[in-house]
C-alpha positions as CSV (number, residue, x, y, z in Angstrom):
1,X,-104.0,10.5,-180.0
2,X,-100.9,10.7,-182.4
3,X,-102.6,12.7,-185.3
4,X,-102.8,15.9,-186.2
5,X,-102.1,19.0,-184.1
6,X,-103.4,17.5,-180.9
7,X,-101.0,13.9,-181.3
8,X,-98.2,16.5,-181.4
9,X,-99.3,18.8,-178.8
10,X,-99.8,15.8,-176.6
11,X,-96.1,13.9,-177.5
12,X,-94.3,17.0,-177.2
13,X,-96.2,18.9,-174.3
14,X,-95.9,22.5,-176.2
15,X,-98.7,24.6,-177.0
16,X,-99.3,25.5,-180.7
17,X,-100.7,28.4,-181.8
18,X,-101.4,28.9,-185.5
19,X,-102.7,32.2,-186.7
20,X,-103.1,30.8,-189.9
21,X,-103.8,27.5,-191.3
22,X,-102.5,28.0,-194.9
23,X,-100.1,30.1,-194.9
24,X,-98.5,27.6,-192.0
25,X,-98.7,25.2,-193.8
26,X,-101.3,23.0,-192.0
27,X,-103.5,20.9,-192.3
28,X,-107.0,22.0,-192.5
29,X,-109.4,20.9,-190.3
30,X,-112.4,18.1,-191.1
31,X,-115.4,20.1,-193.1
32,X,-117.7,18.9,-191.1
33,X,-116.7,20.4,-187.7
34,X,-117.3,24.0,-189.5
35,X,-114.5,26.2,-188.0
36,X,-115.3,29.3,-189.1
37,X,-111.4,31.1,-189.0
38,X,-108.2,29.7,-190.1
39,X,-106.6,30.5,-186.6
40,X,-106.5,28.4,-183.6
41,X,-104.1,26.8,-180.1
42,X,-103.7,23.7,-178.9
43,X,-102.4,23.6,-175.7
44,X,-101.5,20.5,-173.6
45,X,-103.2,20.1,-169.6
46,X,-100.7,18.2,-167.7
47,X,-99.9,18.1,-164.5
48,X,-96.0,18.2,-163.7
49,X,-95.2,15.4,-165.9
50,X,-98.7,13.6,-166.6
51,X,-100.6,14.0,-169.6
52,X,-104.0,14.9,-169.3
53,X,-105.2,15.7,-172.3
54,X,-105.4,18.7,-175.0
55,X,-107.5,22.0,-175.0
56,X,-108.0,22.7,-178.4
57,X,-109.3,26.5,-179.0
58,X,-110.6,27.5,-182.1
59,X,-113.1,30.5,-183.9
60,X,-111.9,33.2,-181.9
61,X,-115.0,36.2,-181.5
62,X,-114.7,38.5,-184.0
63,X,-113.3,36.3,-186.4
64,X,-109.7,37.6,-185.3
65,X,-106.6,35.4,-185.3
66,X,-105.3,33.9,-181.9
67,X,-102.3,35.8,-180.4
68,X,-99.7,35.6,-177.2
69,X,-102.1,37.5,-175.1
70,X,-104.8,34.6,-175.9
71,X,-101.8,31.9,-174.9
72,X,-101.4,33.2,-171.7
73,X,-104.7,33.5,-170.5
74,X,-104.6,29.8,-171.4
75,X,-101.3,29.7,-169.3
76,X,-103.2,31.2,-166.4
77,X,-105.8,28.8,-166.4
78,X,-104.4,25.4,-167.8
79,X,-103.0,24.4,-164.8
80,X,-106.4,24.9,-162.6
81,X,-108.2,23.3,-165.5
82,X,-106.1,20.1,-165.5
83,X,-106.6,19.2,-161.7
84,X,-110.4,19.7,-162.1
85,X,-110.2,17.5,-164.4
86,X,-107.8,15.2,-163.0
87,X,-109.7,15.5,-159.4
88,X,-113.4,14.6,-161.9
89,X,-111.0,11.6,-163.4
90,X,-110.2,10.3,-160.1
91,X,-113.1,10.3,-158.4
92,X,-114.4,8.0,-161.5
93,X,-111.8,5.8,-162.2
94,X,-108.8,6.2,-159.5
95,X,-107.7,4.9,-156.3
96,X,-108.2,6.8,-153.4
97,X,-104.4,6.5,-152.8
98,X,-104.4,8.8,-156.2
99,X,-106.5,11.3,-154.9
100,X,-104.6,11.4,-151.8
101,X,-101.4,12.6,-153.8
102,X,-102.7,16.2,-154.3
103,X,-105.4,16.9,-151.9
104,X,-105.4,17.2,-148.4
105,X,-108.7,14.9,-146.6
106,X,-109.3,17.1,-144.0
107,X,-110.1,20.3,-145.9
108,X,-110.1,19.2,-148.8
109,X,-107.7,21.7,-150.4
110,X,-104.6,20.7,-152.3
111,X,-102.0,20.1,-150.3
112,X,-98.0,20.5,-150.4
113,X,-97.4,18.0,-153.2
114,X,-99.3,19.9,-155.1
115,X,-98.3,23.5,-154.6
116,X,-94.7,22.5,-155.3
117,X,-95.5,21.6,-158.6
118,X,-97.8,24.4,-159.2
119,X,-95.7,27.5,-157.7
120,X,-92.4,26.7,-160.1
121,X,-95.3,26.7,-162.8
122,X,-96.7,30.7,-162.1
123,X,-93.1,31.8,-161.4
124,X,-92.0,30.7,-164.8
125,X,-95.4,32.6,-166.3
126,X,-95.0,35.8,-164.3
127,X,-90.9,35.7,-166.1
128,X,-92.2,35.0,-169.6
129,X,-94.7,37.8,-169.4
130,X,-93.8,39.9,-166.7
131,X,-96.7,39.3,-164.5
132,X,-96.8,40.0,-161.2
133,X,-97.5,37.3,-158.7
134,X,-97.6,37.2,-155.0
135,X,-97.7,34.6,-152.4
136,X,-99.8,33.9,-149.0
137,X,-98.5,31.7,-145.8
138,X,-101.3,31.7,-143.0
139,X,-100.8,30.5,-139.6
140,X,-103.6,29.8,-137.2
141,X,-102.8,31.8,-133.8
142,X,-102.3,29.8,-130.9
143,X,-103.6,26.4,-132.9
144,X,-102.1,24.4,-129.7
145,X,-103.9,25.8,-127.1
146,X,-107.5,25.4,-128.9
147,X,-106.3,21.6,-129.6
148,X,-105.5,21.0,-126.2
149,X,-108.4,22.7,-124.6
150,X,-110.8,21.3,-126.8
151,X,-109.6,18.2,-128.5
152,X,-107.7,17.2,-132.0
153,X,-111.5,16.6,-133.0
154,X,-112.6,20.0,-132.3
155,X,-109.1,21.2,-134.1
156,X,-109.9,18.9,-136.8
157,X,-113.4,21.3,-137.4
158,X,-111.5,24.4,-136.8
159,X,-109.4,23.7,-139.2
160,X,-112.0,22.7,-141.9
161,X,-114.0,25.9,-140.7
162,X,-110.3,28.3,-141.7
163,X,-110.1,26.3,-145.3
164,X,-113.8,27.2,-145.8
165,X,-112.9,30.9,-144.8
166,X,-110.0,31.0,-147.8
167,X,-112.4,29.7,-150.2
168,X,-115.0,32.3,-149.5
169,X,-112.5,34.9,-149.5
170,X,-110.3,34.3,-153.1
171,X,-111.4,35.0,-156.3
172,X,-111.5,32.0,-158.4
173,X,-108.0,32.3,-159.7
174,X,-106.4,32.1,-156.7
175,X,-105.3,29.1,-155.4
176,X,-105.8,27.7,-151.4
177,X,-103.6,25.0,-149.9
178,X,-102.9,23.2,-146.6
179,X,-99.4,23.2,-146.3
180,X,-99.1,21.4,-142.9
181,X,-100.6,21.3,-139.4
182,X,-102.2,24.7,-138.8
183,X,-100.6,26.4,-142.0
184,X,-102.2,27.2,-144.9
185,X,-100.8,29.6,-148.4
186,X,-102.3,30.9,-151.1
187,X,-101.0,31.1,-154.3
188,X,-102.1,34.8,-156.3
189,X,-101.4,34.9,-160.1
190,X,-101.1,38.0,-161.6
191,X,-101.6,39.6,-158.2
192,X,-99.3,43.0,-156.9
193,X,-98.7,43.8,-153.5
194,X,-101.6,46.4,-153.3
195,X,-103.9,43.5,-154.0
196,X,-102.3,40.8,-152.6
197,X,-102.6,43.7,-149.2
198,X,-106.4,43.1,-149.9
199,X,-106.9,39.9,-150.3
200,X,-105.0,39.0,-147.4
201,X,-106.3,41.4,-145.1
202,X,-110.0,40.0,-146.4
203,X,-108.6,36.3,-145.5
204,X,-107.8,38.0,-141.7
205,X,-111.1,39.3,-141.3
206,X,-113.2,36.6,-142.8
207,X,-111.2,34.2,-139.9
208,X,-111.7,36.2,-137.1
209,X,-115.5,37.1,-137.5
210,X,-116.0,33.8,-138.6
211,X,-118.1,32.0,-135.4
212,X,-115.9,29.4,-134.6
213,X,-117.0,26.9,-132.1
214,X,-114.9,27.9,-128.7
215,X,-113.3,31.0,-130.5
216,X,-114.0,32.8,-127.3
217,X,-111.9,30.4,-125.3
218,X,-108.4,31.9,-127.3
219,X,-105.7,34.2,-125.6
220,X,-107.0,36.8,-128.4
221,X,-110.7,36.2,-127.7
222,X,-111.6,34.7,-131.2
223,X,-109.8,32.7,-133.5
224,X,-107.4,34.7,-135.4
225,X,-104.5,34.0,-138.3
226,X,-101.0,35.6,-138.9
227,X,-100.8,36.5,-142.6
228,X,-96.9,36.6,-144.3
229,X,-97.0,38.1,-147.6
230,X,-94.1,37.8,-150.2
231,X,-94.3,38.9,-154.2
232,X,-92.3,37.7,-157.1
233,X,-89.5,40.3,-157.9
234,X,-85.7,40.3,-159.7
235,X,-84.9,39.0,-156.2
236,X,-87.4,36.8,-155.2
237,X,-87.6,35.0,-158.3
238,X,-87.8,31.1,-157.9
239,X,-89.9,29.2,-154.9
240,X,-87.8,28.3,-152.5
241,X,-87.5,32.0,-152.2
242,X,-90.7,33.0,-152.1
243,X,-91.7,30.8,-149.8
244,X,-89.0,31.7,-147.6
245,X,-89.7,35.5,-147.7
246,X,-94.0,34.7,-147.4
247,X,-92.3,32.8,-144.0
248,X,-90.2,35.1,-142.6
249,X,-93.5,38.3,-142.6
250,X,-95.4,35.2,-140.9
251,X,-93.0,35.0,-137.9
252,X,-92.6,38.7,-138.2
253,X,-96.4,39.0,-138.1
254,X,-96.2,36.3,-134.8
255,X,-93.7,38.5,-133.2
256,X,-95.6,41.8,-133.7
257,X,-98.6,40.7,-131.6
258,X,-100.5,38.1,-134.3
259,X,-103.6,38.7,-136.1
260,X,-101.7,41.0,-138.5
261,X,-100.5,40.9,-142.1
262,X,-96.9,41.6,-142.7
263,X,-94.7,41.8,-145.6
């Protein structure tokens, strides 16, 4: 660390991207690892303000030189990359108070610490580029009554069952989180409101087919979620807002009867 590309991509924590070695000015590359273009990023995997380390991308198919479409696919996945990583580190080498920090024990998702680092992140890439990006909050419908006709243990399951439900649902770019109690989000790069419509309506249904134990105990029969929905616009541009908007279609979801998506 400290030389090269990589020892400045790691001290200042900006990506570089070179489409050309020589005529930038750099220096080449080792002979011996056999690059076969001139072009190439390094971009830096951090988490909020912890350095993880430095992706270093090089020989781009087709011989073609590296460009800002190529930098914000890394951009997309970065972020997801570094707490895999971090998560792999931890489990190694960490306390368990470390892992703690970011995930939730329960289900095992990341949890609130986590998403307010992560959602200021995509807001910023969906401004840079013009991305669209939308935002889940899930509420598990009438959580109290299945806790206390059945136990925090029995809650504890359901609520493990519901985090296994979003995972099985998303496509691997999206992002699931416990925010609290019986409330979950889910964080959809590059996702518009027809697709973010989809998705969530495929989280809904996922949830209340599932076979949850005592499902049929619930007012509704089954257990069920209320889906608010909220995208990135001129006007819902930073987190505290769309968070806010994603909350108020979940009450408005609660107040319409529940087991609904609204927006």
């Amino acid at each position: 660390v400290g030389e090269g590309v990589a020892g400045e991509v790691i001290e200042t924590g900006k990506a570089v991207m070179v489409t050309d070695l020589r005529s930038a000015g750099r220096k080449p590359a080792p002979r011996e690892r056999a690059y076969k273009t001139n072009s190439f990023i390094s971009y830096p995997i951090t988490i909020g303000s912890r350095k993880v380390g430095v992706l270093n991308i090089t020989d781009k198919t087709g011989g073609a030189a590296y460009d800002e479409v190529d930098l914000s696919l890394l951009e997309i996945i970065g972020p997801q990359l570094a707490l895999a990583l971090e998560r792999a580190e931890w489990q190694e080498r960490a306390t368990e108070f470390e892992l703690r920090s970011i995930t939730d024990l329960l289900t095992a998702l990341p949890n609130l610490r986590y998403l307010q680092e992560r959602l200021p992140e995509e807001l910023n890439r969906s401004k840079r580029y013009n991305h669209p990006m939308s935002f889940l909050m899930i509420d598990i419908d009438d959580f109290k009554v299945y806790n206390d006709k059945n136990g925090h243990p029995a809650g504890n399951v359901a609520l493990q069952m519901t985090a296994h439900c979003l995972k099985e649902a998303l496509r691997s770019a999206d992002v699931a989180l416990r925010y609290g109690g019986e409330e979950f989000c889910v964080l959809l790069p590059q996702t518009g409101i027809d697709e973010a419509r989809t998705i969530a309506e495929r989280i809904r249904q996922r949830v209340r087919t599932w076979d949850f134990p005592h499902g049929k105990s619930q007012p509704l029969g089954r257990v069920t979620i209320s889906i608010g929905v909220s995208t990135f616009s001129e006007s819902v541009d930073t987190a505290e807002k769309i968070m806010a908007a994603a909350d108020r279609a979940l009450y408005q979801a609660k107040r319409d009867g529940k087991d609904r998506v609204a927006f």
